[in-house]
DRENLUM-248686 format. One line per 2 residues: number of its first residue (from 1); their letters; for each residue x, y, z of N, C-alpha, C. Coordinates in Angstrom, 3 decimals, m for minus. Layout:
BEGIN
NUM = A = X:Y:Z:X:Y:Z:X:Y:Z  ... .
! end
This chain:
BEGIN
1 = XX = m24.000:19.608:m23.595:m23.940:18.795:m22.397:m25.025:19.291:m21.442  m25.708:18.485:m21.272:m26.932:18.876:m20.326:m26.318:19.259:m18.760 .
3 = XX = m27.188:20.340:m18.108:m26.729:21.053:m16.799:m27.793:20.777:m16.039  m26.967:20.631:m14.768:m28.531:21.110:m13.789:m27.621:21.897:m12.610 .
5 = XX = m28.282:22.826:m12.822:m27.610:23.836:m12.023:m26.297:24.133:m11.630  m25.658:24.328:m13.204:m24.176:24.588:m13.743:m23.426:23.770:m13.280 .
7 = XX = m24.391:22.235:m12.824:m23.243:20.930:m13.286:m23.203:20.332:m14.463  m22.232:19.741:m15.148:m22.275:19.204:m15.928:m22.617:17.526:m15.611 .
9 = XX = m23.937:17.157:m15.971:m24.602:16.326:m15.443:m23.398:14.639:m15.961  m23.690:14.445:m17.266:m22.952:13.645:m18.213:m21.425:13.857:m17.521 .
11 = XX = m20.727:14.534:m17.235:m19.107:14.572:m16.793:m19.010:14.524:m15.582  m20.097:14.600:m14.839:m20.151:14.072:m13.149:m20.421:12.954:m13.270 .
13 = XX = m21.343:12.132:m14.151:m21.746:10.630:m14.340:m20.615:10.398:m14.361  m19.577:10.440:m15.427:m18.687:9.848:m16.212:m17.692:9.601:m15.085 .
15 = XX = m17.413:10.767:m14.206:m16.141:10.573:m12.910:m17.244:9.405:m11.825  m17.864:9.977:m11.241:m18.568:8.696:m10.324:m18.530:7.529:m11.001 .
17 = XX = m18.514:7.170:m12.045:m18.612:5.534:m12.344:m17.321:5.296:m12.658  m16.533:5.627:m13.184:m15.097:5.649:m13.487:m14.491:5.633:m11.639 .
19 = XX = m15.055:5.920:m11.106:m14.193:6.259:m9.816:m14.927:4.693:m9.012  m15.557:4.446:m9.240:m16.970:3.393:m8.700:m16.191:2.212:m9.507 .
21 = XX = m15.665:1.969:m10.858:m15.170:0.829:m11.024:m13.880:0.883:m10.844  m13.326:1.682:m10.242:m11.487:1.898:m10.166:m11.816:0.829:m8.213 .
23 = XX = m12.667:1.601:m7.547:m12.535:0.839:m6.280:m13.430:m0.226:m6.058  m14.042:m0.908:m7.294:m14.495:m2.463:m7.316:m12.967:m3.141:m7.516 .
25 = XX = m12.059:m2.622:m8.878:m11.149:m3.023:m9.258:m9.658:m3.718:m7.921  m10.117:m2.270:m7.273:m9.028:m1.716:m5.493:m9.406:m3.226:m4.930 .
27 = XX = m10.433:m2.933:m4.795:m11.135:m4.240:m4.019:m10.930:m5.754:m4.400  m11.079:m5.997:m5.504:m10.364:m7.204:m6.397:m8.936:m7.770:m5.539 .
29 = XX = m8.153:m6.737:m6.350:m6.795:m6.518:m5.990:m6.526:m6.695:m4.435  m6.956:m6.053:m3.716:m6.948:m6.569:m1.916:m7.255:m8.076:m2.020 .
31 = XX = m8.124:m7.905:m1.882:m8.655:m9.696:m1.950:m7.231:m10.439:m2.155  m7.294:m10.208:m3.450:m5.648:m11.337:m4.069:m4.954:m11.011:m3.421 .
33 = XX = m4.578:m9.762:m3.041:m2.991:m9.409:m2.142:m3.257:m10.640:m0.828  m4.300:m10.495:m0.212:m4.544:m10.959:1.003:m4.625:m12.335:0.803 .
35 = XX = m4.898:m12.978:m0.159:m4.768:m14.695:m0.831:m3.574:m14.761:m0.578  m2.460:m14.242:m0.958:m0.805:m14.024:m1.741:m0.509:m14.522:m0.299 .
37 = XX = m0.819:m13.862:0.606:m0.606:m13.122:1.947:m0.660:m14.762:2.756  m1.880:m14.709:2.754:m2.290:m16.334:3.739:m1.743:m17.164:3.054 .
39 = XX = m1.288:m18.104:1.610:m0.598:m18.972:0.662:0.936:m18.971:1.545  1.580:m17.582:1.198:2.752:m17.262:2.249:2.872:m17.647:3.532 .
41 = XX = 1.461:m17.657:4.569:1.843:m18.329:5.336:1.478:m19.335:5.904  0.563:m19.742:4.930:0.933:m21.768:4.932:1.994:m22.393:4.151 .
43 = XX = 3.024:m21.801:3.873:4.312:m22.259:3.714:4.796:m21.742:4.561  4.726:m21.063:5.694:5.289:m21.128:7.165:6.439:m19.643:6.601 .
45 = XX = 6.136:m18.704:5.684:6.651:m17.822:6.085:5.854:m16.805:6.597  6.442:m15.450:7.593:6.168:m14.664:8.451:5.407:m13.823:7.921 .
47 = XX = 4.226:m13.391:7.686:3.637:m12.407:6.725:3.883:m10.762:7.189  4.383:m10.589:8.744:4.994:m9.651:9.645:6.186:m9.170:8.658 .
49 = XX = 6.912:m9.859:8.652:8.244:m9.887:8.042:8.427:m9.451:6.323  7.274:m10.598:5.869:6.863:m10.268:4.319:6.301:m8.664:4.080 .
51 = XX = 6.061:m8.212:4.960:5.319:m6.406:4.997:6.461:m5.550:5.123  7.300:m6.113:6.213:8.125:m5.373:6.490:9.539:m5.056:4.511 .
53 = XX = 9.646:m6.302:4.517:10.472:m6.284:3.130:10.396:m5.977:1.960  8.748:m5.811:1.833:8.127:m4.864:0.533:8.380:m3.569:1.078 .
55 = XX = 7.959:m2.915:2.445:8.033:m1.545:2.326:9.687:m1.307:1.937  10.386:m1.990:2.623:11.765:m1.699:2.412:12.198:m1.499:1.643 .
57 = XX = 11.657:m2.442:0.224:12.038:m2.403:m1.490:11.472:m1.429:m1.780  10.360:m0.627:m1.032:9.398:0.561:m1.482:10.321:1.710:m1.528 .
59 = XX = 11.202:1.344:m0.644:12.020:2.808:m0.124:13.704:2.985:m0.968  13.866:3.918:m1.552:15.030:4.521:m2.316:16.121:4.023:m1.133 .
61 = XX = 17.152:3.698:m1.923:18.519:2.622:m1.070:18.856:3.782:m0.253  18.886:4.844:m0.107:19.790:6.043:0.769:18.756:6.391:1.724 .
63 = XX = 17.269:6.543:1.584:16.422:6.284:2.715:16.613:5.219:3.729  17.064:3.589:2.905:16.842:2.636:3.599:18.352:2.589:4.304 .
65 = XX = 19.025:3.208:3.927:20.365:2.932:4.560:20.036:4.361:6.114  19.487:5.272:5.570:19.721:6.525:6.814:18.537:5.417:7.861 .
67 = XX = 17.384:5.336:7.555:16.557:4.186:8.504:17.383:3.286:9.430  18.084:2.545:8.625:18.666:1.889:9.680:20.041:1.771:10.203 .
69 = XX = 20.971:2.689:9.891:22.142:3.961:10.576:21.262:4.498:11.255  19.892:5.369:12.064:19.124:5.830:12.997:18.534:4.643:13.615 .
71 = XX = 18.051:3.592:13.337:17.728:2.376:13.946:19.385:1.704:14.819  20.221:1.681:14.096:21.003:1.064:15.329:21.731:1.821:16.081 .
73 = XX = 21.476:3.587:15.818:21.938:4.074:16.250:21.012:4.735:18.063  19.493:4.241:17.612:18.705:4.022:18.653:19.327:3.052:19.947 .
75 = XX = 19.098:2.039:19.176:19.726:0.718:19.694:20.743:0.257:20.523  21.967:1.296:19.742:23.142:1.489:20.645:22.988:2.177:21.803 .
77 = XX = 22.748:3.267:21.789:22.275:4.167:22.993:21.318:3.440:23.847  20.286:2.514:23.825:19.397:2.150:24.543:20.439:0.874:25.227 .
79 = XX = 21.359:0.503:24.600:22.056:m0.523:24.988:21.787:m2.077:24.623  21.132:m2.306:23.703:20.556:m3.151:23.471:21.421:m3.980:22.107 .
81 = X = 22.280:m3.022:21.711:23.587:m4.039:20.470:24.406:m4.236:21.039 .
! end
């Protein structure tokens, strides 16, 4: 494997372009998310709302339950339930 100055020239290529088509790929993928995104709300749903309900599905059920047992437990105290 050829060096230049105890890099490995060929296995630094190999990560920079590998890393160079992973965030053309990233980039793809945004794009469409963000299509998905505007489609959603020219059928008049909330894309605010649509963010909010993916992270939620993101989150393990006993996270999402302590979240919002501390959310209305904010709430209560502020007086606002």
């Amino acid at each position: 494997m050829p060096q230049d100055g105890g890099i490995a020239v060929d296995r630094l290529r190999s990560f920079i372009e590998r890393i160079e088509r992973l965030e053309e790929d990233k980039a793809a993928i945004t794009a469409d998310i963000r299509d998905v995104f505007a489609e959603a709300k020219g059928e008049g749903f909330d894309v605010k709302i649509l963010r909010q309900v993916l992270k939620l599905r993101r989150m393990e059920a006993n996270d999402r339950r302590e979240q919002q047992e501390l959310v209305d437990l904010y709430m209560s105290a502020l007086g606002t339930v």
